[in-house]
C-alpha positions as CSV (number, residue, x, y, z in Angstrom):
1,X,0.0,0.0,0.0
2,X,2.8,2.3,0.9
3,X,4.2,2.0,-3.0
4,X,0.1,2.7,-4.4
5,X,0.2,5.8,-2.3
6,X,3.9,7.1,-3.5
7,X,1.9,6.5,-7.1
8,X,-0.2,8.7,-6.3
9,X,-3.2,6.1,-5.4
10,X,-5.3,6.3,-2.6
11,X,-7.2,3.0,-2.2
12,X,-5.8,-0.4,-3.4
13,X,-7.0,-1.6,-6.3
14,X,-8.8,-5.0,-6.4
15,X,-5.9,-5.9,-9.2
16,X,-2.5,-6.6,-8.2
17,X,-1.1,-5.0,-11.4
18,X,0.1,-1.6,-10.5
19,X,1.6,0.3,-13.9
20,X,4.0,3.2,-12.9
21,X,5.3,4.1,-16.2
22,X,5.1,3.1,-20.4
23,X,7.6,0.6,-20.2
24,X,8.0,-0.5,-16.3
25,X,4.8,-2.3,-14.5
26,X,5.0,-3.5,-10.9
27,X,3.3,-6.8,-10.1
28,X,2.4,-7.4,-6.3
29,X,2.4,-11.1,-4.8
30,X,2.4,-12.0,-1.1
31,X,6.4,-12.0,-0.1
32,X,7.1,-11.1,-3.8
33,X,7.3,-8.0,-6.4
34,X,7.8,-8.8,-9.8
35,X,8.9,-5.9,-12.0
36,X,8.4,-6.1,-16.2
37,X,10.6,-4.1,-18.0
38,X,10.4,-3.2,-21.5
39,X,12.4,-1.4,-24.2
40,X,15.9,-0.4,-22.8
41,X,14.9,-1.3,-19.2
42,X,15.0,-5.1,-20.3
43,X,18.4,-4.6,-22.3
44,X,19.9,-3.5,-19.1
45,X,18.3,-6.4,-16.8
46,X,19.0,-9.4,-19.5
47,X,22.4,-7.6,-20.9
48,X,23.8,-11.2,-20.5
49,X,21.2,-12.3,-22.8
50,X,21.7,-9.8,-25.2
51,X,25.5,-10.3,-26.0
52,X,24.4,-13.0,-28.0
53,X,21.6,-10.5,-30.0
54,X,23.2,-7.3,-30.9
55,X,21.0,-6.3,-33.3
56,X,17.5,-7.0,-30.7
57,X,19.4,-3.7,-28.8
58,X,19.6,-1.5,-31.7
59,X,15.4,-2.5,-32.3
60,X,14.8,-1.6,-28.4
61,X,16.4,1.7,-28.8
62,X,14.8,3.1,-31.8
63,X,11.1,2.0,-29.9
64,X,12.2,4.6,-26.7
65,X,14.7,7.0,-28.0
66,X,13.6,9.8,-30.5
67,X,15.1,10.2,-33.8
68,X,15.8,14.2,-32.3
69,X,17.0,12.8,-29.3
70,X,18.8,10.0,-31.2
71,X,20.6,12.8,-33.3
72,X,21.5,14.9,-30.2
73,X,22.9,12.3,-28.3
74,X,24.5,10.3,-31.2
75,X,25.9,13.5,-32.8
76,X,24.3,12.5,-36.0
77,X,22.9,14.2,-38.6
78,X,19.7,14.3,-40.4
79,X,18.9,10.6,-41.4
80,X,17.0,9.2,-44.0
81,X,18.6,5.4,-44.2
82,X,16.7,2.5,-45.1
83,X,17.3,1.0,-41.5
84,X,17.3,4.2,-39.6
85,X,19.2,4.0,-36.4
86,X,21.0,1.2,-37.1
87,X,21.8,2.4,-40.4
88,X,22.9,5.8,-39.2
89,X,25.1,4.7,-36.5
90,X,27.2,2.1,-38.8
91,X,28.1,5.1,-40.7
92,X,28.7,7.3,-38.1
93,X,30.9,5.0,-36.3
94,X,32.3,3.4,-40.0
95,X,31.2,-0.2,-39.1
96,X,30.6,-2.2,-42.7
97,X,31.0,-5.4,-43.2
98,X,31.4,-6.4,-47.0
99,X,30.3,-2.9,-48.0
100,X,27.1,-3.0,-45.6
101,X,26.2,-1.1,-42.3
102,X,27.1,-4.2,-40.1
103,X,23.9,-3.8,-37.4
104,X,25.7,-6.5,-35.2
105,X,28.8,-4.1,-34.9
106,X,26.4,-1.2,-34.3
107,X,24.7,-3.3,-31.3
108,X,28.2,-4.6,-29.8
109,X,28.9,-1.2,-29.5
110,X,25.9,0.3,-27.9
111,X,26.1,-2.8,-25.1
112,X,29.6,-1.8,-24.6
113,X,28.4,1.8,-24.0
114,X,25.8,1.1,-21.9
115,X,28.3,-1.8,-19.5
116,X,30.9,0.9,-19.4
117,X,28.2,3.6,-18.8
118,X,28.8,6.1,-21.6
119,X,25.5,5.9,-23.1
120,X,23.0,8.1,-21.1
121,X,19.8,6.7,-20.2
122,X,16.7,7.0,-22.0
């Protein structure tokens, strides 16, 4: 009850489902709380995981980063590649492989960014 009333919730609800934000949802349980992330919140719980998936990061940042905020932050400029973000950052960063934005490169890198803590959060 203490975390309904910090969401700004006066009476319980009759669900145990309690969402806080667009990508992060708080499920109660007696002796447990289960959180579900989505979007970059689950990149940076399962980054284990997603060693083996480069390019799944590069898809989970384009759904919660703006292509503005993408540009800012990236120091890219205006974009209009076939892939987008992934597209955008190969060049930007010169990652190719056989003549091709390599996307695997282009999610390596952001997971290295985000472990060594040089990407901001979004």
């Amino acid at each position: 009850s203490t975390i309904l009333k910090q969401c700004g919730r006066t009476k319980a609800k009759k669900s145990t489902e309690t969402k806080l934000s667009e990508n992060l949802r708080l499920v109660t349980v007696p002796g447990l709380i289960e959180r579900e992330c989505n979007g970059i919140l689950d990149v940076l719980n399962n980054m284990h995981q997603y060693m083996n998936y480069p390019t799944e990061v590069v898809t989970a940042l384009t759904q919660c980063i703006s292509k503005q905020d993408a540009m800012f932050h990236f120091t890219l400029p205006e974009y209009d590649h076939p892939k987008g973000l992934a597209d955008a950052l190969a060049v930007r960063y010169n990652l190719y492989f056989q003549k091709d934005p390599d996307h695997e490169a282009v999610g390596r890198l952001i997971l290295k960014q985000f472990r060594d803590k040089k990407l901001k959060f979004y």
